[in-house]
C-alpha positions in Angstrom: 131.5 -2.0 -118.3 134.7 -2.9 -120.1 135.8 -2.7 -123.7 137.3 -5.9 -124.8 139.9 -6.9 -127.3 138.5 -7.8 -130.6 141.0 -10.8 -131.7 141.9 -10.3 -135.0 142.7 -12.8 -138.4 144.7 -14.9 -137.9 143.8 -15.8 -133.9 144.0 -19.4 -133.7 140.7 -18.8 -131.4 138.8 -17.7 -134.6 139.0 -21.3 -135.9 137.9 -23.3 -133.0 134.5 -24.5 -132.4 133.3 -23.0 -129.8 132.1 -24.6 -126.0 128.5 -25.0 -125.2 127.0 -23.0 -122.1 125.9 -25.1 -119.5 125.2 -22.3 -116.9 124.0 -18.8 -116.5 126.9 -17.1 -114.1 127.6 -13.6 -113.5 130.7 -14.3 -115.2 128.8 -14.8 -117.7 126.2 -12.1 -117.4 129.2 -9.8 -117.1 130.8 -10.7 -120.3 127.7 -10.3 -122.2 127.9 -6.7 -121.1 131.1 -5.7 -121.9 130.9 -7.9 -125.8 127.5 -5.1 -126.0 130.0 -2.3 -125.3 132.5 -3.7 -127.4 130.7 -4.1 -130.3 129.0 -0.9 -130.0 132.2 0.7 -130.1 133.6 -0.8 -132.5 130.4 0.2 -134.8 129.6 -3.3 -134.9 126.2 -5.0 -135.2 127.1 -8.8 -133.9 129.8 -10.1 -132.0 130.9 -13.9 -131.1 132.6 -15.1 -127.7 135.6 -15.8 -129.3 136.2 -13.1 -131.2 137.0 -11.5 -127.4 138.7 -15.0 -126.6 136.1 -17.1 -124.8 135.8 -20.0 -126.3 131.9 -20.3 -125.5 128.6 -20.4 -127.8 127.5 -16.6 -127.1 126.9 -14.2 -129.1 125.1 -10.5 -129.2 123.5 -9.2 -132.0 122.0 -5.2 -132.4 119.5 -3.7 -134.8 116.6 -5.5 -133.9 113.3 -4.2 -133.1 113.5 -4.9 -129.5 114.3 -2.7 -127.0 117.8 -2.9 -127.1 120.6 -5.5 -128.1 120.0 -9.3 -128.0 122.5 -11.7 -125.9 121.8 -15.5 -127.2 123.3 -18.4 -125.4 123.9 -21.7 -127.5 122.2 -20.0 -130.6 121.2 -22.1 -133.7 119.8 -21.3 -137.0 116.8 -24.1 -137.1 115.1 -22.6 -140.6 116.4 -20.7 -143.4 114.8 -19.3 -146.6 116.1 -17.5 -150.0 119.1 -16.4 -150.3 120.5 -12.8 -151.0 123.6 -11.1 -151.7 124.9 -8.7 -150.2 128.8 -7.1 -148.7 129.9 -7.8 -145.9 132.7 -7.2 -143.3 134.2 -8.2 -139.8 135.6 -6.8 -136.9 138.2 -9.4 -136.7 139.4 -8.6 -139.9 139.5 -4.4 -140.3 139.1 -3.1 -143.1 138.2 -6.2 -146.0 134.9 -6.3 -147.0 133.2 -8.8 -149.7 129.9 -9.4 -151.3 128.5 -13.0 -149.9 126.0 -15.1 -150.2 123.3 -15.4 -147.2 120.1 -16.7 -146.3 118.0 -13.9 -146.4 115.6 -15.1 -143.7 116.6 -17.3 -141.1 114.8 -18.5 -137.8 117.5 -18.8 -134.4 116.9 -21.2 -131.4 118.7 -20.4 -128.2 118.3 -19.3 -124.5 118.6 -15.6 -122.8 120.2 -14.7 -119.8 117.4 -15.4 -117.6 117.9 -19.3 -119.4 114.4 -18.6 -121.0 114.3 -19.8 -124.6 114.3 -17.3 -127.6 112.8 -17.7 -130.7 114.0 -15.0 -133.8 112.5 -15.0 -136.7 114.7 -12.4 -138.7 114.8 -11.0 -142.0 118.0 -8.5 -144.0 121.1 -7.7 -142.2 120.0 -8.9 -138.8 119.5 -12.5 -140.4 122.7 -12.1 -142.3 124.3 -11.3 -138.9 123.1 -13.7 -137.0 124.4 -16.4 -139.6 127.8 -14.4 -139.2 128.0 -14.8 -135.5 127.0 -18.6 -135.5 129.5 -19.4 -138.1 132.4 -17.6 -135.9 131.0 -20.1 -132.6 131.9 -22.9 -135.3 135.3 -21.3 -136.2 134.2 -20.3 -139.5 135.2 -17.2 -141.0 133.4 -14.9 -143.7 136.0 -15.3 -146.1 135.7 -19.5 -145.6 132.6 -18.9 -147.8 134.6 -16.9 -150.8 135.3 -18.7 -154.4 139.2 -20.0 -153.9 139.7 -17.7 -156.1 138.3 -14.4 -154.2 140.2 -16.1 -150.7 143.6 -16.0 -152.7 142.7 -11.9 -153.4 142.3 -11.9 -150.1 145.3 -13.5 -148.6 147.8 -10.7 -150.9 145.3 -8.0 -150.6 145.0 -8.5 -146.2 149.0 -8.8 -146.2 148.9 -5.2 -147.9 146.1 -3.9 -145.4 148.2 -5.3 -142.4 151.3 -3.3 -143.4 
């Protein structure tokens, strides 16, 4: 399979809400392979569409107790519970990492590749990723949920990081 570019902050393609999936193709079964490699090599534990620049509702997600890594088509979060705090980074934006207030449980709707429909009930990190990944399908970004004051430190401090 193929490694794909991660798009980095600022990609316009970041901030657009992302297409439903109306069919199962091997286009699509193929690109769900190579976002696994991808993340995997970039030490990730989630990946969105879009962050490889396919604007579609798909994401992957690894670390759970399953056999291997999930691929969710048209994922939504339909139940949440607690909240928690914790840090947390992107791969579309190296190297900036923030503490953030999640959901600490969270229950995700969606289909699988065989168009059969998925239920996860999830719990820690994997929950905290999941709600990651959804918000990047609605072109939200991690730092969207910062104080003002915490995005404006991060505006000077990612200009510095860049150079």
């Amino acid at each position: 399979m193929a490694i794909l570019e991660i798009r980095k902050y600022p990609d316009p393609i970041l901030r657009r809400k992302a297409l439903p999936i109306k069919e199962i193709s091997q286009e699509l079964i193929d690109l769900s392979k190579n976002m696994i490699d991808t993340m995997r090599n970039a030490s990730g534990i989630g990946l969105a569409a879009n962050q490889v620049g396919y604007n579609l509702r798909l994401i992957v997600v690894d670390g759970l107790k399953t056999s291997g890594p999930l691929v969710v088509i048209n994922p939504e979060i339909v139940s949440s519970e607690e909240e928690e705090i914790k840090e947390e980074g992107c791969l579309s934006i190296p190297g900036y990492f923030e503490f953030l207030k999640r959901s600490k449980r969270v229950i995700v709707k969606g289909i699988d590749l065989q168009e059969k429909e998925l239920t996860i009930e999830c719990e820690g990190i994997i929950a905290r990723a999941f709600q990651h990944e959804i918000d990047h399908l609605d072109g939200i970004l991690f730092i969207d949920r910062l104080s003002p004051i915490k995005r404006s430190l991060f505006r000077k401090e990612y200009k510095n990081l860049e150079k």
